[in-house]
KOLMAR-623563 format. One record per residue (C-alpha): residue number from 1; residue in three letters; chain; z, y, x. Coordinates in nm, 3 decimals. Layout:
BEGIN
 pos code unit      pz      py      px
 NUM  ALA    A       Z       Y       X
...
***
This chain:
BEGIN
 pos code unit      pz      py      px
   1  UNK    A   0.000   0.000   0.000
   2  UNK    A  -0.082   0.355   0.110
   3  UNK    A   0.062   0.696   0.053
   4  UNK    A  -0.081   1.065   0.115
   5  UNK    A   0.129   1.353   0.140
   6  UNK    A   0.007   1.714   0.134
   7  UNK    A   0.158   2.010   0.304
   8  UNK    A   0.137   2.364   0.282
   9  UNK    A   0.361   2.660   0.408
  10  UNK    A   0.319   2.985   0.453
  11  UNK    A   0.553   3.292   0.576
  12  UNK    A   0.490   3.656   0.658
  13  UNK    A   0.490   3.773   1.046
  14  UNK    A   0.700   4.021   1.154
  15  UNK    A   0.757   4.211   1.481
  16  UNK    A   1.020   4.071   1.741
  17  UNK    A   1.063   3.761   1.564
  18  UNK    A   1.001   3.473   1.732
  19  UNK    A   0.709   3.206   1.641
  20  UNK    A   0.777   2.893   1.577
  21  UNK    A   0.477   2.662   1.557
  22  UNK    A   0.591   2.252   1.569
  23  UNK    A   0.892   2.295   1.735
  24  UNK    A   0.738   2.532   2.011
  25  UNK    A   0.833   2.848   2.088
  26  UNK    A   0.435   3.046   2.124
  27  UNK    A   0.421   3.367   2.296
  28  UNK    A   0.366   3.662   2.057
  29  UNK    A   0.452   3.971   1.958
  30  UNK    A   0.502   3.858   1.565
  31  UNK    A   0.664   3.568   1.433
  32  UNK    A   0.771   3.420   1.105
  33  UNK    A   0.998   3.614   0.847
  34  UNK    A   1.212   3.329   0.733
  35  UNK    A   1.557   3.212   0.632
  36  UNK    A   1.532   2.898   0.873
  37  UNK    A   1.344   2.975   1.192
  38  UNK    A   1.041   2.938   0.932
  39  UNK    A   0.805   2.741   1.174
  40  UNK    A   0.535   2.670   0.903
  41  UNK    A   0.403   2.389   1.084
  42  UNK    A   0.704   2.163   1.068
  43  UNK    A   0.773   2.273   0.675
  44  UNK    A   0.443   2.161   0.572
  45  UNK    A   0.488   1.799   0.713
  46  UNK    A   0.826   1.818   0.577
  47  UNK    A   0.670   1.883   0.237
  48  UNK    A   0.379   1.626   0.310
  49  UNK    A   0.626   1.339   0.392
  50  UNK    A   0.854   1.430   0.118
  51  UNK    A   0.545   1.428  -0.111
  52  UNK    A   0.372   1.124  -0.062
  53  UNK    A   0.722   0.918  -0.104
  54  UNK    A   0.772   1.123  -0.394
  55  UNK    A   1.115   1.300  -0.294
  56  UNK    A   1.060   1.666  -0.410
  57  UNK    A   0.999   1.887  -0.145
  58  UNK    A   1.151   2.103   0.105
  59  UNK    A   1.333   2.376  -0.094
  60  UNK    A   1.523   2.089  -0.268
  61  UNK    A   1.703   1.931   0.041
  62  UNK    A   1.745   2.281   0.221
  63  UNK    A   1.746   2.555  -0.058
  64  UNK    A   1.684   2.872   0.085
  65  UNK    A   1.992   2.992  -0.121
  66  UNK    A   2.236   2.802   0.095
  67  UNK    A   2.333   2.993   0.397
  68  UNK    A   2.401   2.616   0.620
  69  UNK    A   2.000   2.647   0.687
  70  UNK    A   1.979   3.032   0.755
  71  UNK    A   1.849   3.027   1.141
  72  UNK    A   1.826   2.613   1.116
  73  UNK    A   1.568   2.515   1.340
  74  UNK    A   1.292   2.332   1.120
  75  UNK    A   1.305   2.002   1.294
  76  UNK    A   1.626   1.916   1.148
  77  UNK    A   1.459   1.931   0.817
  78  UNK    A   1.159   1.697   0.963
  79  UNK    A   1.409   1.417   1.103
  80  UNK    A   1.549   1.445   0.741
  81  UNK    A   1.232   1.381   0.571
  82  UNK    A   1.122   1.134   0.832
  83  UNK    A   1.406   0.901   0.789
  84  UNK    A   1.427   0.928   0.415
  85  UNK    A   1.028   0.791   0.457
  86  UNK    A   1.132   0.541   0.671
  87  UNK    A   1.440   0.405   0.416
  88  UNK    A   1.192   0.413   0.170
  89  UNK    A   0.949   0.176   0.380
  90  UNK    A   0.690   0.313   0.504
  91  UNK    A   0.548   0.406   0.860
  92  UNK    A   0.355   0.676   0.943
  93  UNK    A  -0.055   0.618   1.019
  94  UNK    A  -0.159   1.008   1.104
  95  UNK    A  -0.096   1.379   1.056
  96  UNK    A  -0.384   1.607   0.999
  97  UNK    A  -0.258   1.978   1.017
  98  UNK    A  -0.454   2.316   0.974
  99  UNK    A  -0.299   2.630   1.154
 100  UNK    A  -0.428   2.956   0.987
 101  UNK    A  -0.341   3.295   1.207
 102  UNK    A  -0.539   3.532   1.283
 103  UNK    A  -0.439   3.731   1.616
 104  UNK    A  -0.275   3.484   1.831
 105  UNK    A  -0.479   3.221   1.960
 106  UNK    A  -0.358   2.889   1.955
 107  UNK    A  -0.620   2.674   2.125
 108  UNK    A  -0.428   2.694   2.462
 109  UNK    A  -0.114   2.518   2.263
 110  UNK    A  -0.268   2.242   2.051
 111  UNK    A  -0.209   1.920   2.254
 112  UNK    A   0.116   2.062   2.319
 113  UNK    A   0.200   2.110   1.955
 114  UNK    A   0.086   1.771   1.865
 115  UNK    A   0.284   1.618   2.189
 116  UNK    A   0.575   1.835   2.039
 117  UNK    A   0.576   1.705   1.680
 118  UNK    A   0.532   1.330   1.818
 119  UNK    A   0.834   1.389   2.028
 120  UNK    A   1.015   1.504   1.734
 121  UNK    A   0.893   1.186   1.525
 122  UNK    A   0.960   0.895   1.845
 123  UNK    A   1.347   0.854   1.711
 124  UNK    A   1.119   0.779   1.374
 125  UNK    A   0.794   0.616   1.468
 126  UNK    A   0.637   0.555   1.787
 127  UNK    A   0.344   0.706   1.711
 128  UNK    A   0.003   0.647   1.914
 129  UNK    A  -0.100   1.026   2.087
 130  UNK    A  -0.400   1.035   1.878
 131  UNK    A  -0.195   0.997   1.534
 132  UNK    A  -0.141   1.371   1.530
 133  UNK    A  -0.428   1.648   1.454
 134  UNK    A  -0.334   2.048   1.487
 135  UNK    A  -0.639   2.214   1.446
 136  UNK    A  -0.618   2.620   1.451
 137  UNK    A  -0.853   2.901   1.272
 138  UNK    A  -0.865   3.257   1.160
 139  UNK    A  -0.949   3.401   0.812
 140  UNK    A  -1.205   3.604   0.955
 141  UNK    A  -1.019   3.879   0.890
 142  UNK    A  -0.942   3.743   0.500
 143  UNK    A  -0.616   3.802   0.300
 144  UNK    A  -0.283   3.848   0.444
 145  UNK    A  -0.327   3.573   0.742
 146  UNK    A  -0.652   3.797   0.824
 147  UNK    A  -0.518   4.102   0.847
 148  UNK    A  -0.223   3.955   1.114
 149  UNK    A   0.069   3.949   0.806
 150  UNK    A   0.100   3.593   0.798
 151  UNK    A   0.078   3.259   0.866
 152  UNK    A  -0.045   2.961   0.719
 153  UNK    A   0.008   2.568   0.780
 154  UNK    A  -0.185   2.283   0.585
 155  UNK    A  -0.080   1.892   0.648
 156  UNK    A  -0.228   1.548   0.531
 157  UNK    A  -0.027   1.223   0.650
 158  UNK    A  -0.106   0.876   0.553
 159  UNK    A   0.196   0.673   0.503
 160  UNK    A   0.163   0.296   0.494
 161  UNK    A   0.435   0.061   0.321
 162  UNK    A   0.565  -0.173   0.621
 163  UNK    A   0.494  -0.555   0.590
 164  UNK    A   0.884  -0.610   0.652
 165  UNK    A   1.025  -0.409   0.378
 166  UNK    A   1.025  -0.439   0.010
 167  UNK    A   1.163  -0.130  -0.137
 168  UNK    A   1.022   0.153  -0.374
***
């Protein structure tokens, strides 16, 4: 049996904040205007894990309204969503993930990302290098992200229930 998940997450950018993009600190002058450290990467495969197991989404294990999260960093709230996956019985095939900002350029910080997020996934699933996509674009000067006020993250995984367990 198979499972997708779908991800999306999106936060305004504000000056002197740092930005957070799959557990990665990236150089910039702008970052993400959050109540965790808002790194929209990691919240959208949150949201895509919690999804495809069918266990609400992000904002109903770590409310924005509870002050615990405020400053969290985001991979706590991955590990959480990986593990409840993982109870449920399913491994993780692949992550597909879409990066939309306009003035910093992410190409230089890609593999690193994706080297990043499987590091933050190995206590969870060792998964093979080429399980995890980040690709990166612009709006082409489009909407918010276009005009350098936000940032955008879209995730795909494929879940697949393991032969050894027999739950959901």
């Amino acid at each position: 049996m198979f499972r997708v998940g779908l991800g999306f997450d999106n936060h305004r950018l504000a000056n002197g904040r740092p930005l957070w993009i799959g557990g990665l600190e990236i150089p910039a002058p702008v970052g993400e205007l959050a109540h965790s450290d808002g790194d929209v990467l990691l919240h959208a495969l949150t949201d895509a894990l919690l999804g495809a197991v069918a266990a609400g989404d992000i904002g109903e294990h770590f409310p924005d309204s509870d002050p615990r999260w405020k400053d969290q960093p985001s991979a706590l709230f991955l590990r959480h969503a990986a593990t409840l996956v993982r109870e449920k019985g399913f491994l993780l095939v692949n992550v597909d993930a879409t990066i939309l900002l306009e003035k910093v350029k992410l190409s230089p910080y890609k593999r690193v990302i994706a080297e990043k997020v499987r590091e933050l996934l190995r206590d969870t699933w060792d998964l093979d290098p080429g399980a995890i996509s980040i690709k990166a674009k612009t709006m082409e000067g489009c909407d918010a992200v276009g005009a350098g006020e936000a940032i955008v993250a879209q995730v795909v995984v494929l879940l697949e229930k393991s032969q050894a367990s027999n739950n959901l």
